[in-house]
N, C-alpha and C positions, 0 to 999 in steps of 0.2 A: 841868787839870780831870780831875778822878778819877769814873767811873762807881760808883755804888753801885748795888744789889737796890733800892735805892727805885725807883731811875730805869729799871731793864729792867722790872718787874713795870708794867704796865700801870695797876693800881689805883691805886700811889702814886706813879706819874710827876707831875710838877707838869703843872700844866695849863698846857697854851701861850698860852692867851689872857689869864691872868692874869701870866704873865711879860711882857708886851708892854705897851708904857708905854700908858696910854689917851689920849692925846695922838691916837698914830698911828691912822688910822683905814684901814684896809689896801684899795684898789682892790678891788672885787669882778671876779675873773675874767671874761672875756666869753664864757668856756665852749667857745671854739676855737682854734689855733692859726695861724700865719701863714701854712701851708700849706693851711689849709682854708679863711680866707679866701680865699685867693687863687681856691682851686676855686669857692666860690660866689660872688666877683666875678664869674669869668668867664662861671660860669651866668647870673647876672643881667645881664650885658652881651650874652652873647646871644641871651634872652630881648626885650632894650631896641631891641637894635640887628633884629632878625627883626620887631616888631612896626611899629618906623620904615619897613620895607621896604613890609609889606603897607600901612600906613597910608597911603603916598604909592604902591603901585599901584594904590589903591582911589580915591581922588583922580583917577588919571589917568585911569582909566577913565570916574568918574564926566563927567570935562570931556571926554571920546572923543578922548584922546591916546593912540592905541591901538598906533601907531611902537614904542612904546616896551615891550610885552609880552615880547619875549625873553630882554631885558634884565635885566628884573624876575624873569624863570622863574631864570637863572642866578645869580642874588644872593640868591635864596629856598633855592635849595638850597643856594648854599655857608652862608648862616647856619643852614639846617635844620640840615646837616652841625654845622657850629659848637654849634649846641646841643645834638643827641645826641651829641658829644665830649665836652663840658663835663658833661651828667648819666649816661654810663657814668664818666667819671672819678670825680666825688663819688661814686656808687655802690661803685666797686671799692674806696677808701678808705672805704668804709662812714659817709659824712656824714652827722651827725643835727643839722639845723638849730634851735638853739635858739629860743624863743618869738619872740622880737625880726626875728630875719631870716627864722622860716618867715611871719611877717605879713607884709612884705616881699616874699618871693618870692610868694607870695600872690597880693597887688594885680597882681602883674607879669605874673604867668600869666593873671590875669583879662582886664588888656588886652591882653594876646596872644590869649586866647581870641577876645574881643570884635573885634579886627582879624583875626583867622582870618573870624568868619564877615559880617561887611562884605565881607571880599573874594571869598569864598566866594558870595556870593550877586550878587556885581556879574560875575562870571567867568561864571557860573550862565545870569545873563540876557543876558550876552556871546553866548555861545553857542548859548541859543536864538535870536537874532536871526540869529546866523551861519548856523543851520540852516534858520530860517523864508524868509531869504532864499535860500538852496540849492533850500529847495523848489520855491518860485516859479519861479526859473531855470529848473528842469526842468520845471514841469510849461507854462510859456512855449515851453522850446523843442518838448516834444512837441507841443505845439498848434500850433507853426509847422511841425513834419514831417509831421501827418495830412496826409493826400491824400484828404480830404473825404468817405469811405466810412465806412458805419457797418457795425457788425456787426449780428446778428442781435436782438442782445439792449439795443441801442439807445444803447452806446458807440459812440464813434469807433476808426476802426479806425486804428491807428499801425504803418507800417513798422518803425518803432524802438521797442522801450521803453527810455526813459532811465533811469539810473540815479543816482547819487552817484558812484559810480565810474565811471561813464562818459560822466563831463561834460564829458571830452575828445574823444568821437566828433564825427566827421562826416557834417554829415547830408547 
């Protein structure tokens, strides 16, 4: 097959689409490669797998299976971890999610958002209850160290002031 000036000049190249039988109707491209699927699997996996975590610590909590919090701390951060791996890597290859899979990742982040603050708000009231009772504690145990004198100003007077930190004294 011999090149002619038809076929390098651009204007009177044949047209590709008219050389091609119309029979064949050609796969339209999915507009990424195998190596970027692979990158936004993995986003999306842990994404899937980070949201299943909070999903069932927010469950345990809610049933006050509370044993189990450390547990959950360290499986949140290895998938934290997991996922800021996954989107500095798509980032450094410069991934641009086509329509199809940024819907996709989308929904995903959305229930991830939504089990962030489920859990975020059961942790929340975790908390204050752990403090509400702290308070109590102390302000219990001061009221068992007064030695029955008031001061002037018409408190009780306490040998000790308890503190948070020093709910380990003796009294």
């Amino acid at each position: 097959m011999s090149v002619t000036l038809k076929d390098l000049i651009h204007e009177f190249a044949p047209d590709p689409a008219a050389a091609a039988p119309a029979d064949e109707v050609a796969a339209p491209a999915p507009g990424y490669d195998g190596a970027t699927a692979l990158v936004v699997r993995d986003f999306l996996d842990a994404i899937e797998a980070l949201s299943a975590v909070l999903e069932e610590e927010s469950a345990c909590l809610a049933a006050g299976m509370l044993d189990r919090l450390e547990a959950y701390a360290h499986r949140k951060a290895a998938m934290a971890e997991q996922l800021e791996n996954a989107a500095l890597r798509a980032r450094d290859e410069g991934i641009r999610l086509p329509d199809d899979l940024r819907a996709m990742t989308l929904e995903r982040i959305d229930r991830l958002d939504r089990a962030v603050s489920v859990n975020a708000s059961g942790l929340v009231a975790l908390r204050k209850a752990v403090l509400t009772i702290n308070r109590n504690l102390l302000l219990a145990l001061e009221k068992a160290s007064s030695d029955g004198t008031y001061a002037r100003d018409g408190q009780a007077r306490r040998p000790v002031e308890l503190s948070a930190s020093g709910l380990n004294t003796t009294l």
